[in-house]
MIMARBA-507381 format. One record per residue (C-alpha): residue number from 1; residue in one letter; x, y negated, z. Coordinates in pm, 1 decimal. Example, Ala and Ser with C-alpha at 12.3 -4.5 7.8 and 13.67 -1.06 7.14 Angstrom:
<sites>
1/A/1230.0/450.0/780.0 $
2/S/1367.0/106.0/714.0 $
</sites>
This chain:
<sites>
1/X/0.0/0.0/0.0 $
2/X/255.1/-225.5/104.1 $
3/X/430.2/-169.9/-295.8 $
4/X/107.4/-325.8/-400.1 $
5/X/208.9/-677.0/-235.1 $
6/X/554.6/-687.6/-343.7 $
7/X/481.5/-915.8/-705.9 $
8/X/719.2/-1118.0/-878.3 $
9/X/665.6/-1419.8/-691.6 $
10/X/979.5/-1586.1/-820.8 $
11/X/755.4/-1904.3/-983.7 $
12/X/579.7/-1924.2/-644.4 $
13/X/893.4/-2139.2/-509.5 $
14/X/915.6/-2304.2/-910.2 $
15/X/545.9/-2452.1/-931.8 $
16/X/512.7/-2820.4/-975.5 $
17/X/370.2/-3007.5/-760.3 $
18/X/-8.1/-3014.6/-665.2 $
19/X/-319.2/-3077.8/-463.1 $
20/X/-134.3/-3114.6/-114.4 $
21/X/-456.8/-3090.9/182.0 $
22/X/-635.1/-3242.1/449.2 $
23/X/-478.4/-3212.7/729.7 $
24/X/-604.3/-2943.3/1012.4 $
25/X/-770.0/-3074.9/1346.7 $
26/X/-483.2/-3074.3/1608.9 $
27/X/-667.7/-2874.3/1860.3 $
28/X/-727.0/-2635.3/1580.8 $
29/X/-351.1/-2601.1/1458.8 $
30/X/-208.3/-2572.9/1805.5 $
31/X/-468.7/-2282.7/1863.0 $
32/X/-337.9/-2063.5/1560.8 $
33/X/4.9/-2152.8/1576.8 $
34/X/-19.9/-1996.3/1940.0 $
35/X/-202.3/-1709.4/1841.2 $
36/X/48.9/-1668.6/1542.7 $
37/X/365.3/-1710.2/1786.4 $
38/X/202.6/-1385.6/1971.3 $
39/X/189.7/-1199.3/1691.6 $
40/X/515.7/-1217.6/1604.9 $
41/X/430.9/-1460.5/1278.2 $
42/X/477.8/-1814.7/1314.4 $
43/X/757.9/-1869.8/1560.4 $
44/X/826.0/-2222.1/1577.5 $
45/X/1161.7/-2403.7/1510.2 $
46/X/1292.0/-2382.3/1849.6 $
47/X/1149.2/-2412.4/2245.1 $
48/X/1138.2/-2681.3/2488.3 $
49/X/1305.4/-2727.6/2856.7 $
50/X/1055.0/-2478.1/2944.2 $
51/X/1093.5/-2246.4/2680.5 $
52/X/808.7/-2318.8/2498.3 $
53/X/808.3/-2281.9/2131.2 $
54/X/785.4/-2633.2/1951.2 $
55/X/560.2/-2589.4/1600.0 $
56/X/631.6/-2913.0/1468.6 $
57/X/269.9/-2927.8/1328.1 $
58/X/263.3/-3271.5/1209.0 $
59/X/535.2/-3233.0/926.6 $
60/X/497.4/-3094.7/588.6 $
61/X/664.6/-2696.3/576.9 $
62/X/991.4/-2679.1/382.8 $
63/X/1030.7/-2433.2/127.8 $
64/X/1260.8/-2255.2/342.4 $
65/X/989.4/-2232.8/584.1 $
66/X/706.5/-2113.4/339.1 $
67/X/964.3/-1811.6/257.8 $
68/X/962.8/-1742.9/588.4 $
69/X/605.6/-1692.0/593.9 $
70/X/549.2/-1493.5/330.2 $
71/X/801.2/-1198.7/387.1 $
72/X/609.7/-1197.0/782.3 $
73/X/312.6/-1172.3/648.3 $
74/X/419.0/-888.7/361.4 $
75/X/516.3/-722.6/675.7 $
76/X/889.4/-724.9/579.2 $
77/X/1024.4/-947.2/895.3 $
78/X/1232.9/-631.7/1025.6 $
79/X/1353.0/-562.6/684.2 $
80/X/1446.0/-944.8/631.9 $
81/X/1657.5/-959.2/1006.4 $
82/X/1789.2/-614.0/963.2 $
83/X/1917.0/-568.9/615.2 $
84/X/2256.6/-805.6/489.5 $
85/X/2152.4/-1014.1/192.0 $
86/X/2363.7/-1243.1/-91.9 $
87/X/2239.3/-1449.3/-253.0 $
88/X/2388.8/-1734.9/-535.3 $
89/X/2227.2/-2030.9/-319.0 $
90/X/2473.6/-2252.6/-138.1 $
91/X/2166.9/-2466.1/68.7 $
92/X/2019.7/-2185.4/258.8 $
93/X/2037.5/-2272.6/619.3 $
94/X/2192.4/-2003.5/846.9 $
95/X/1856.3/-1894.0/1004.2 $
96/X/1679.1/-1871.7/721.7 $
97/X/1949.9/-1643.0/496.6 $
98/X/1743.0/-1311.0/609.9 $
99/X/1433.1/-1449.0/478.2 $
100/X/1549.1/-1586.5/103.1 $
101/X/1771.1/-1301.9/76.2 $
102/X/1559.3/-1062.8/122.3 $
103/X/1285.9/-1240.0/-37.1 $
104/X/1559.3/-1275.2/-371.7 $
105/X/1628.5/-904.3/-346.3 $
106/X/1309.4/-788.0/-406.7 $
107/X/1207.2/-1042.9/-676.6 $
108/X/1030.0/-1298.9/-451.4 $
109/X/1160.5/-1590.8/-530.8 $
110/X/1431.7/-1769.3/-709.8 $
111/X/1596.1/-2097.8/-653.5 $
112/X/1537.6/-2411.8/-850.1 $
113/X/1884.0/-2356.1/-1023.4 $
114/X/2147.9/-2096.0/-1040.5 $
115/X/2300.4/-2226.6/-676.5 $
116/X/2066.1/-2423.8/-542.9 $
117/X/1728.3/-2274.5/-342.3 $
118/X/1623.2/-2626.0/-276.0 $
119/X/1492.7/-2512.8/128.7 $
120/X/1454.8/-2878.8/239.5 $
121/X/1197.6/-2982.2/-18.8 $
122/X/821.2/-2917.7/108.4 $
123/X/544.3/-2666.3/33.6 $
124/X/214.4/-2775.5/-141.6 $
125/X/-107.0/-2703.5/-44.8 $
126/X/-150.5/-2432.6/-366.3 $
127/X/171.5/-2288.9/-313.9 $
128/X/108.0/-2153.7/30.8 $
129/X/-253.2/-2073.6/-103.0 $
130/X/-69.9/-1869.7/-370.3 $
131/X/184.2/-1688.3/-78.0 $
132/X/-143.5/-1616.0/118.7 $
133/X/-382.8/-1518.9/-166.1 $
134/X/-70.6/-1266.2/-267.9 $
135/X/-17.4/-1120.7/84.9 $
136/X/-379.5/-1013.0/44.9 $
137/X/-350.2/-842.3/-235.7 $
138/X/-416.1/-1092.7/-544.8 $
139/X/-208.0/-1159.3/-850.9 $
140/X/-130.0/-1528.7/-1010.1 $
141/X/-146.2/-1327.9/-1359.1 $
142/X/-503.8/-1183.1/-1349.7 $
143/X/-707.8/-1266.9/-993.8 $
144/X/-641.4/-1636.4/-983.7 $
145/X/-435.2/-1941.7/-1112.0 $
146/X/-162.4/-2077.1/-938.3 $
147/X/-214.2/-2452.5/-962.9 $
148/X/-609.1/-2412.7/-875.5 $
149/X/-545.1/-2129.6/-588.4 $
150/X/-816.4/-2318.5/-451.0 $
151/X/-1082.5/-2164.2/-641.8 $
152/X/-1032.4/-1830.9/-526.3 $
153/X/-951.3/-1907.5/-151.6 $
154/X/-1277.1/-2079.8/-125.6 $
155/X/-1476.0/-1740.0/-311.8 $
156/X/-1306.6/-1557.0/-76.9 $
157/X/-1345.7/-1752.2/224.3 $
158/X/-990.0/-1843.3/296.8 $
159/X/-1075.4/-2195.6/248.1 $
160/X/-1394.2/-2411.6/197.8 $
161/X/-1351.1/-2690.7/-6.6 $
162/X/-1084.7/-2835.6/146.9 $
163/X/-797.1/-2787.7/-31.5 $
164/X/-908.1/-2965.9/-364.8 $
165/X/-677.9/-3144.8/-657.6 $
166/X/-883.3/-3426.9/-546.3 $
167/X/-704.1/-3421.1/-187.2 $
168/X/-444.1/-3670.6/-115.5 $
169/X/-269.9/-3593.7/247.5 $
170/X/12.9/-3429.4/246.9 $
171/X/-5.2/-3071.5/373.6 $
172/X/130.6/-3000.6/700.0 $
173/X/252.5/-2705.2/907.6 $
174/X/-42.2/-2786.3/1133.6 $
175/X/-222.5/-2648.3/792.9 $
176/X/-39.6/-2357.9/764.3 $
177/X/-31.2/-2224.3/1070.2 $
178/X/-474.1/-2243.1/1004.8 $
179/X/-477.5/-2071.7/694.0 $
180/X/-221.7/-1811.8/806.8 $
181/X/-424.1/-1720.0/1121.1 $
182/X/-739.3/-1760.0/872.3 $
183/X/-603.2/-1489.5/646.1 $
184/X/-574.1/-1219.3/886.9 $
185/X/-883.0/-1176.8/956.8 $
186/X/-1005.8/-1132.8/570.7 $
187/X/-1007.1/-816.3/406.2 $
188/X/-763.5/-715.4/133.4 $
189/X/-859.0/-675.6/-233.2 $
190/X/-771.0/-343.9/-307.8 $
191/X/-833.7/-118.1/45.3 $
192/X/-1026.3/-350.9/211.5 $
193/X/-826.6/-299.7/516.0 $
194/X/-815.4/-660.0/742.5 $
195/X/-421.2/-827.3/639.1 $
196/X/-421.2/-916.8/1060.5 $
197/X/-476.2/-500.3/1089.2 $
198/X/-256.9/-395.3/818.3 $
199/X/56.7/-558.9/944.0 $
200/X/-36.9/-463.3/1334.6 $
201/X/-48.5/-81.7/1221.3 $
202/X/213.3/99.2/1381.0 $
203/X/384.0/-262.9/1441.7 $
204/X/488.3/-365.8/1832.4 $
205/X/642.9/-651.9/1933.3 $
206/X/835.8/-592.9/2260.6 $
207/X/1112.5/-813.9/2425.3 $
208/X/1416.0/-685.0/2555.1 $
209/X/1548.2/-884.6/2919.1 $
210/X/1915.7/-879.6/2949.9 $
211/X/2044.1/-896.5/3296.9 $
212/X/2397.3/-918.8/3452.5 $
213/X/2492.0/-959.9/3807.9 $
214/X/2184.2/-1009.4/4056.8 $
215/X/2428.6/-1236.3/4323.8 $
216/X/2315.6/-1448.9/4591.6 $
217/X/2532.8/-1760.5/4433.1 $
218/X/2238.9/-1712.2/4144.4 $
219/X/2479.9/-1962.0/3930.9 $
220/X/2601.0/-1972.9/3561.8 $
221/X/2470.2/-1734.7/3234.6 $
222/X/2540.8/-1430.1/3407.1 $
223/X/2417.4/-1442.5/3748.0 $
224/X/2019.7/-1460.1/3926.8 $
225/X/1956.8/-1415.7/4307.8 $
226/X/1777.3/-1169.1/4426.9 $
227/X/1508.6/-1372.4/4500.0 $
228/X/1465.6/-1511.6/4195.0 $
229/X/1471.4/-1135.0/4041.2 $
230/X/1245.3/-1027.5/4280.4 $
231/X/1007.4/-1289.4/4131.3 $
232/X/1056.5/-1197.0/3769.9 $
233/X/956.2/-821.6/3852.2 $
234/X/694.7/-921.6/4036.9 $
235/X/590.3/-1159.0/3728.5 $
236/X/631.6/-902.5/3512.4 $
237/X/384.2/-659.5/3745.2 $
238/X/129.9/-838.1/3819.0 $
239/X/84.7/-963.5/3460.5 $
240/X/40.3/-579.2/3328.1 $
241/X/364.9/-542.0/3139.5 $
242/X/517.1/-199.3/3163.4 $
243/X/918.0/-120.2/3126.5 $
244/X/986.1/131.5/2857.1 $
245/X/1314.3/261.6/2788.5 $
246/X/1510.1/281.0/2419.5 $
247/X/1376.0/704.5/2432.5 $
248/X/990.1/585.0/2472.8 $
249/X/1131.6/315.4/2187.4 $
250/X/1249.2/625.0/1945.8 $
251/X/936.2/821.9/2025.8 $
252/X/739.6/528.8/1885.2 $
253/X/929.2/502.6/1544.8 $
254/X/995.2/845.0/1513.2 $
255/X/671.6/1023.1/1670.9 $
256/X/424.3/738.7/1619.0 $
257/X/387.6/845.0/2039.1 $
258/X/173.2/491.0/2138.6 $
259/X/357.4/222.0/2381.9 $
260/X/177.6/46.2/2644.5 $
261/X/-40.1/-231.2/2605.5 $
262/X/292.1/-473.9/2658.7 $
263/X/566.5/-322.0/2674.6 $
264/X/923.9/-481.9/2789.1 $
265/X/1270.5/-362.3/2786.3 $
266/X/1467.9/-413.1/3100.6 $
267/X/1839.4/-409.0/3079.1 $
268/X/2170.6/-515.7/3220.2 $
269/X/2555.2/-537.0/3073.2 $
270/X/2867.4/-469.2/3261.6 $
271/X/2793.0/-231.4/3541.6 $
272/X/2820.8/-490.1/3818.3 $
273/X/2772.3/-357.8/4210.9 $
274/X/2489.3/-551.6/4297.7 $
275/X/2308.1/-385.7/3983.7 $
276/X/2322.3/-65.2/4232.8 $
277/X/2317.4/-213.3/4539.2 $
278/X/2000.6/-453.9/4500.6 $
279/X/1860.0/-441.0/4144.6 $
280/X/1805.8/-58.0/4141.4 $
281/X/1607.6/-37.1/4510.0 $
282/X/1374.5/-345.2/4350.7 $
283/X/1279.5/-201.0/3997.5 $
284/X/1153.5/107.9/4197.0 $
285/X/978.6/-106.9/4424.8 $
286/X/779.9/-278.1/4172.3 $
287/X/782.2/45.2/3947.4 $
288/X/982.4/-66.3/3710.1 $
289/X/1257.7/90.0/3473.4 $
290/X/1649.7/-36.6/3325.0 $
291/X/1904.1/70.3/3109.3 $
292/X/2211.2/4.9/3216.6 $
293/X/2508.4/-70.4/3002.2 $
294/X/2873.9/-1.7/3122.4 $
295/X/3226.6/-79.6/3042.8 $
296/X/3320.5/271.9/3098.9 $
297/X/3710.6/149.9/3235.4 $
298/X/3536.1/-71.3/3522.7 $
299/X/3295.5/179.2/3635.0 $
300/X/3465.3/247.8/3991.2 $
301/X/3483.0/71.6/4296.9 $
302/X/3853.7/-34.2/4243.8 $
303/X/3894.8/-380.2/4415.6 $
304/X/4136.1/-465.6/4087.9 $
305/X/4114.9/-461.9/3694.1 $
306/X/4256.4/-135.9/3577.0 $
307/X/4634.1/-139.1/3640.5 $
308/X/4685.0/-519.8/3745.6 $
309/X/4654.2/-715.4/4011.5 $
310/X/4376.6/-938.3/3944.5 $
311/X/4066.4/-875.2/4155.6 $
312/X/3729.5/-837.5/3984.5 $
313/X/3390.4/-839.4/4002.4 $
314/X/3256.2/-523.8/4256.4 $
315/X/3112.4/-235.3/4023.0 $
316/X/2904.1/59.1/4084.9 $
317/X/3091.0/372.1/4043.9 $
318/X/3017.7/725.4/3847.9 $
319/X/2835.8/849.2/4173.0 $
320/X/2633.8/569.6/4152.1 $
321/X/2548.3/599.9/3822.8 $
322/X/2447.5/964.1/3880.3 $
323/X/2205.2/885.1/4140.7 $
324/X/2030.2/594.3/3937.8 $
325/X/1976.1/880.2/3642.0 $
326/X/1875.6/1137.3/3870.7 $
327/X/1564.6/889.4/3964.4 $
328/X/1425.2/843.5/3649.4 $
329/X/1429.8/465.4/3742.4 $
330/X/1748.8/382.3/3529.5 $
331/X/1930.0/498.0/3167.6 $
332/X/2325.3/458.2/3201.6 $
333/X/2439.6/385.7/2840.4 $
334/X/2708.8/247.2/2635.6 $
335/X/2926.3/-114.0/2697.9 $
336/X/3186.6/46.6/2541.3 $
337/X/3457.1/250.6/2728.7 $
338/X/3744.7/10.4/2681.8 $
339/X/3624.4/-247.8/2418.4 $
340/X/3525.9/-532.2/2655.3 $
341/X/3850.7/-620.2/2783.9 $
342/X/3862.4/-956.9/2965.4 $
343/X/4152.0/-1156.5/2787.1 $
344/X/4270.0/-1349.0/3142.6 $
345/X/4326.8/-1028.6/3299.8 $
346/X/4502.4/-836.2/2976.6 $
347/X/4871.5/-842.7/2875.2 $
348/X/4978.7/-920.7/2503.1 $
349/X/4807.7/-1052.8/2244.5 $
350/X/4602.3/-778.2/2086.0 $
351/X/4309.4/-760.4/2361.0 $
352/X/3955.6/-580.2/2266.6 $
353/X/3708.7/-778.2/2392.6 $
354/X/3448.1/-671.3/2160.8 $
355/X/3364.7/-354.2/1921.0 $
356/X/3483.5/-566.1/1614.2 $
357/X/3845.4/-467.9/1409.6 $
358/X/4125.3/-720.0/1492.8 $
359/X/4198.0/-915.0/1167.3 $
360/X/4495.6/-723.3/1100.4 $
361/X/4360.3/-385.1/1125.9 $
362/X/4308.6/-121.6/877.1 $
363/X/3947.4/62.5/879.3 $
364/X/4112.0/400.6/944.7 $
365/X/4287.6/276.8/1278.0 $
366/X/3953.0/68.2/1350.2 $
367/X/3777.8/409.2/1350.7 $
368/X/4012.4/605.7/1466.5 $
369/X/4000.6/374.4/1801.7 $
370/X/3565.2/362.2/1803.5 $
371/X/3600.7/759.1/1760.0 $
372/X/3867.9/768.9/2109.4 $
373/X/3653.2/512.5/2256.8 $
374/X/3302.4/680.1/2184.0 $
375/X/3434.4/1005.9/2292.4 $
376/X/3559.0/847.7/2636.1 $
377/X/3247.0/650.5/2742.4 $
378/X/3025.9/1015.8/2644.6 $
379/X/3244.7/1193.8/2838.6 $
380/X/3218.6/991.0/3095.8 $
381/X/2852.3/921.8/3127.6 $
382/X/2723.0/1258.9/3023.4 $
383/X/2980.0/1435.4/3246.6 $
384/X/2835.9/1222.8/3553.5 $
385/X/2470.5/1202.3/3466.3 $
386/X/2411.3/1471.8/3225.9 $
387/X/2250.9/1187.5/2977.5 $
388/X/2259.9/1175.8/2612.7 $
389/X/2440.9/833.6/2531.0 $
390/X/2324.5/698.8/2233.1 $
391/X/2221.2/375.5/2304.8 $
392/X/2483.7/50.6/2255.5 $
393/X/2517.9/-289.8/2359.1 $
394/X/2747.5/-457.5/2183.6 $
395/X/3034.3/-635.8/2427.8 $
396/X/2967.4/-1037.8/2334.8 $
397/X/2683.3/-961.7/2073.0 $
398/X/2960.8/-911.6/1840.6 $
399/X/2936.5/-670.5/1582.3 $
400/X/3020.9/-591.6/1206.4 $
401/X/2934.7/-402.5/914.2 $
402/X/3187.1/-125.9/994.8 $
403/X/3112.2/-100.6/1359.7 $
404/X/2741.0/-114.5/1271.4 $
405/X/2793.9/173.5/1054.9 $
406/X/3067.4/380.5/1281.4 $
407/X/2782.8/378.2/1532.1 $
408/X/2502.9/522.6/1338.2 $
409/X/2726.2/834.6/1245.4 $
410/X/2821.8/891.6/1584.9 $
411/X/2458.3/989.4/1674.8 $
412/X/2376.0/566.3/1841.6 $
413/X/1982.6/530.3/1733.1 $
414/X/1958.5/203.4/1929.4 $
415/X/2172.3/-116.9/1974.2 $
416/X/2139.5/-429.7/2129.3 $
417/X/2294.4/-794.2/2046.6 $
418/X/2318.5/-1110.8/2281.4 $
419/X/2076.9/-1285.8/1983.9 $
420/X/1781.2/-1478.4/2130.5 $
421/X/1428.8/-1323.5/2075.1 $
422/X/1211.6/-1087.0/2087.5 $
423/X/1162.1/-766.6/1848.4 $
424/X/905.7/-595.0/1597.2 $
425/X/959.6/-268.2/1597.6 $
426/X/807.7/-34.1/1365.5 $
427/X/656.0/324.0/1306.7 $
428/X/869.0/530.5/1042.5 $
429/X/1129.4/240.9/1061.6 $
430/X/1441.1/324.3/1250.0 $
431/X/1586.8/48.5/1165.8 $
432/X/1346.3/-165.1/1343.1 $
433/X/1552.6/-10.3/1639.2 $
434/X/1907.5/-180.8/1510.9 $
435/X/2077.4/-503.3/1631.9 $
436/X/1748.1/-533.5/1873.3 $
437/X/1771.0/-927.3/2007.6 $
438/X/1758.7/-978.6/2373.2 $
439/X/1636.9/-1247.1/2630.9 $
440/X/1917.7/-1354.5/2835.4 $
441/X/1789.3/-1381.4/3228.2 $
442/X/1975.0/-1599.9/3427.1 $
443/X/1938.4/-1818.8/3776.8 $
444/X/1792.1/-2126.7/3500.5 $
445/X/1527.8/-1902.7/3381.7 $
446/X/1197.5/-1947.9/3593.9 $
447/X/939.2/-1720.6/3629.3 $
448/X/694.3/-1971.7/3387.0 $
449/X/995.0/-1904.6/3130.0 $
450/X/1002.6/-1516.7/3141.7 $
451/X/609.2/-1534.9/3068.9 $
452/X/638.6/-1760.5/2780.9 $
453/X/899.0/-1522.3/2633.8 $
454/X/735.8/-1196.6/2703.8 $
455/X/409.7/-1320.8/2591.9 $
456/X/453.3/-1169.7/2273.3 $
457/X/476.6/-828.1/2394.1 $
458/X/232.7/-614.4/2242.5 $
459/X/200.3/-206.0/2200.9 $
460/X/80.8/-0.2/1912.5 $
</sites>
């Protein structure tokens, strides 16, 4: 079915310029755009101090932006922000490369000339008509014409005489973000099947939390106080989200086995004490579930770093790890063995602080150090715990192609980043479960931010 939307929509992005339209009521526009942002398909160009996301509904949508749109609502977002792209343009901004690429690779659009995409300029009111019109099923060649889209929207009930030639105001996201949440509830023109319940089949959106030390001091990126922890899992309770770990993830994909109603992923990076000591008796307190990631070097209660004499950060130890697993309460997974080195405590110049191949490195000695690496932290884990590792967070977010692909043929079905945002993951898609973005929880995120970010969450 989802063949049947992909058209060549390359002179979508080419049409000249038309009927732009009246401009939505606010309190209408700031409605859909919220109930877009939940679904995963209009996500704003940023948040505020209270991470809120900012729509920017009284300016006209870029081209860039309408691109954007489209591949979401083709159902293609994961495909977009998973897959790597090239393109000839050389005016792309960074975020929106995933969208025009893929969008260019599969013959939606082309640029106004052979470098230039043009993403600045705005979106009229019967282009996004036309990116709507074709997400539910109609072609430009035989169901409609592209510089009257109008017509059809209002037979269909998309519009209602409102988006006319005869229209003057510019058209606005506040529009957009209308029409879009208008579209998904209308059927499409070959099944029948509602667009809004097409692209929710077997589609889940579910944010991933990314935790570090849980220290009284509460201060800087990688630190939150207990209390303040305490208040996020109660949050997190009492507003009927439920933690699922990367295994219910895979039986999702793989299985099509249902997730909760909102489901969250809990984890934390680096293998800190305290993530033993007082994280681990809370999330059973407030029934809730982690993964834990760890550096499989640091995992001990050694008051130094390896060999030297520096003093780090307390760690939980194998034994501790063990009786986390044992509880059903926690996953102990992959940071690495030895691949997030800590450059002030190293000697030389050649430090790993990420799973990424130093500059002057062949790919045979970069694998041959992933394969000595991944065999230590398996060892390691699965010796203590008797779990499977195959779940990876990459040390810094930083990853490449190669280490991307070293991963997946050692048997690793899930990795995480450090990249802000939330997730859709999808049934028959195991991909979806690849370079998954994370939250990052902190002592400066309140509990009225951890809502606002895990509103999204929905099951399937």
């Amino acid at each position: 079915m989802r063949k049947a939307l992909v058209f060549l929509l390359a002179a979508v992005f080419l049409l000249s310029a038309a009927a732009p339209a009246r401009a939505a009521a606010p309190q209408d526009a700031a409605a859909a755009a919220e109930a877009l942002y939940e679904k995963g398909l209009f996500l704003g160009t940023g948040t505020d101090a209270q991470g809120r996301p900012r729509f920017e509904l009284d300016r006209a949508p870029t081209r860039a932006e309408g691109v954007t749109m489209l591949i979401r609502l083709l159902g293609m977002e994961s495909a977009a922000t998973k897959g790597r792209w090239q393109t000839p343009f050389t005016d792309v901004p960074g975020w929106a490369e995933p969208y025009v690429g893929c969008a260019y690779a599969n013959g939606l659009t082309e640029g106004v000339s052979q470098t230039t995409f043009d993403s600045e300029s705005p979106v009229t009111a019967t282009q996004y008509l036309t990116f709507l019109l074709r997400a539910l099923g109609y072609s430009s060649d035989t169901d409609f014409r592209w510089d009257a889209a109008w017509e059809l929207s209002d037979a269909i009930g998309l519009t209602a005489d409102d988006h006319t030639a005869a229209d003057n105001s510019a058209f606005l996201r506040a529009d957009a973000a209308v029409l879009s949440l208008r579209a998904l509830s209308l059927p499409m023109k070959d099944s029948g099947e509602l667009l809004g319940a097409f692209l929710a089949n077997g589609r889940a959106n579910v944010p991933v939390l990314m935790y570090h030390n849980v220290s009284p001091t509460g201060s800087g990126s990688t630190n939150i106080t207990p209390a303040l922890f305490e208040a996020h899992l109660a949050a997190l309770r009492d507003g009927g989200y439920t933690a699922v770990m990367p295994d219910d993830l895979l039986a999702y994909v793989n299985e099509g086995k249902p997730l909760p109603a909102k489901p969250v992923v809990i984890t934390f990076d680096d293998g800190y004490y305290t993530n033993y000591e007082t994280a681990y008796p809370l999330l059973k307190a407030y029934g809730m579930r982690a993964t834990m990631f760890i550096p499989g070097v640091t995992t001990t209660h050694a008051r130094y770093y390896k060999d030297t004499a520096y003093e780090m950060t307390p760690h939980f130890d194998f034994a501790d790890a063990a009786e986390m697993a044992a509880s059903g309460v926690v996953s102990v997974q992959s940071h690495t063995y030895d691949m997030h080195q800590w450059p002030p405590f190293e000697s030389g110049d050649r430090v790993r602080s990420s799973a990424v191949r130093f500059p002057d490195e062949t790919e045979e000695e970069f694998r041959a150090a992933m394969a000595e690496d991944i065999r230590l932290i398996r060892e390691a884990i699965t010796g203590a715990t008797g779990e499977r590792v195959h779940v990876f967070a990459y040390p810094n977010g930083r990853y490449d192609a190669l280490s991307q692909q070293i991963l997946a043929e050692n048997g690793f079905d899930v990795t995480f980043t450090t990249r802000h945002g939330s997730n859709i993951v999808t049934v028959g898609d195991p991909s979806t479960l690849m370079l998954m973005d994370r939250f990052t929880m902190s002592g400066d995120v309140s509990v009225e931010t951890l809502l606002q970010w895990v509103s999204v969450a929905s099951g399937g």
